[in-house]
N, C-alpha and C positions, 0 to 999 in steps of 0.2 A: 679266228681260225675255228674251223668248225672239225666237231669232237667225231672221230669213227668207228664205229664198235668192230674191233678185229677179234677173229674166229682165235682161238686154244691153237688151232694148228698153224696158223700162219704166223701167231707171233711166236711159237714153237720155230718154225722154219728159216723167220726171221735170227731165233738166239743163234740155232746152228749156222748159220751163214756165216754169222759176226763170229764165232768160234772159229770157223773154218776159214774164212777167208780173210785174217786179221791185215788190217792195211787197205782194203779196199772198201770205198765209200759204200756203206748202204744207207738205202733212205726208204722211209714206210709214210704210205699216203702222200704223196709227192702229184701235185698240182703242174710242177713245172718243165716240167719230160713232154706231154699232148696236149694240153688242156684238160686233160681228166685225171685221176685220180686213180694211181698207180699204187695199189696193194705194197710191195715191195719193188725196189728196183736198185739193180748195180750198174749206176752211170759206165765206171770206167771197161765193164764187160756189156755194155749195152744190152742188157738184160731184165726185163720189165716180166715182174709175178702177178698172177690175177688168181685170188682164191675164190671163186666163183663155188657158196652155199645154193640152196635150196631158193632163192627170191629169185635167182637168175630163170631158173628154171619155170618154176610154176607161182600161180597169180596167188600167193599169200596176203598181197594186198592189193588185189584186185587187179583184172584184167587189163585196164587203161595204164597202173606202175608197171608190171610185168613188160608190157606194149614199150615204155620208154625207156625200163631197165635195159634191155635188150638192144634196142634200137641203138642208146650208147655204148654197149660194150663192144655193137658192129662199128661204131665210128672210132672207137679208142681201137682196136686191130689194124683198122685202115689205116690211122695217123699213126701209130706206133713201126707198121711194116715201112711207109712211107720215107719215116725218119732212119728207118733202118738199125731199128732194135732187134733184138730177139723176144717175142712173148710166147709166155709160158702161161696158159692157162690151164689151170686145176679147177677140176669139178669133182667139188665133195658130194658125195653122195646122200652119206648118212651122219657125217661130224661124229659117229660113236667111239672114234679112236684118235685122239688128234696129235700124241706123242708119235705113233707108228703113222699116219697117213705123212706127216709134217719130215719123216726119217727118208718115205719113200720118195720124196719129194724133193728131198734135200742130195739123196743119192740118185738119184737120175740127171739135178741139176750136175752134180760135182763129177757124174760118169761124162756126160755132155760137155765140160769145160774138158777135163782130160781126153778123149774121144777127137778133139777138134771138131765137135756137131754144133756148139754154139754160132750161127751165121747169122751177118741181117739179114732182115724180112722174113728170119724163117718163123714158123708159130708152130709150138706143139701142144696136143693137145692130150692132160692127163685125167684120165678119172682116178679116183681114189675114195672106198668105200667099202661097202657088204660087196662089191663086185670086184675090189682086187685083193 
């Protein structure tokens, strides 16, 4: 199994979940939901997290990674709405706070399950950074 380096805020976002949602399966890095590789996800809420840093965005290692990075994150949305999950993708901006990015993140999930917003196929899209 290969090892993946998770960001302070997601495995932040991840304790809160498990605090909060005690009884309901979570799983992190999970291969077997798309065929890719699901940050976080709660099978029984059909709910798949994508904590999308800085590599998503711009060419840290170069143009051609950047080029693939991307190209899979549009296949893993396509296969995830498909399946009829809900994804959440979070774009950190700046990682300079990752207890308060990982809080807001966690309270928008848990407004959204209460709310009745959580639907398949639907995908939201959060930034979290110097901009929120």
């Amino acid at each position: 199994m290969r090892k993946t380096k998770r960001s302070k805020s997601e495995k932040i976002l991840e304790k809160l979940l498990r605090k909060e949602l005690p009884g309901v399966a979570i799983t992190t890095n999970n291969r077997l939901i798309c065929d890719y590789e699901i940050d976080i996800a709660i099978p029984d809420l059909r709910i798949a997290i994508e904590w999308n840093g800085i590599i998503h965005r711009k060419p840290i290692f170069g143009l051609k990674n950047l080029s693939q990075i991307q190209k899979k994150d549009r296949r893993k949305k396509k296969n995830l709405k498909e399946d009829g999950w809900c994804f959440i993708i979070v774009e950190d901006i700046d990682s300079k706070k990752p207890a308060l990015y990982a809080e807001k993140v966690f309270n928008f999930i848990k407004q959204s399950i209460e709310d009745n917003k959580i639907r398949p196929q639907k995908v939201f899209n959060l930034k979290v950074g110097s901009t929120s």
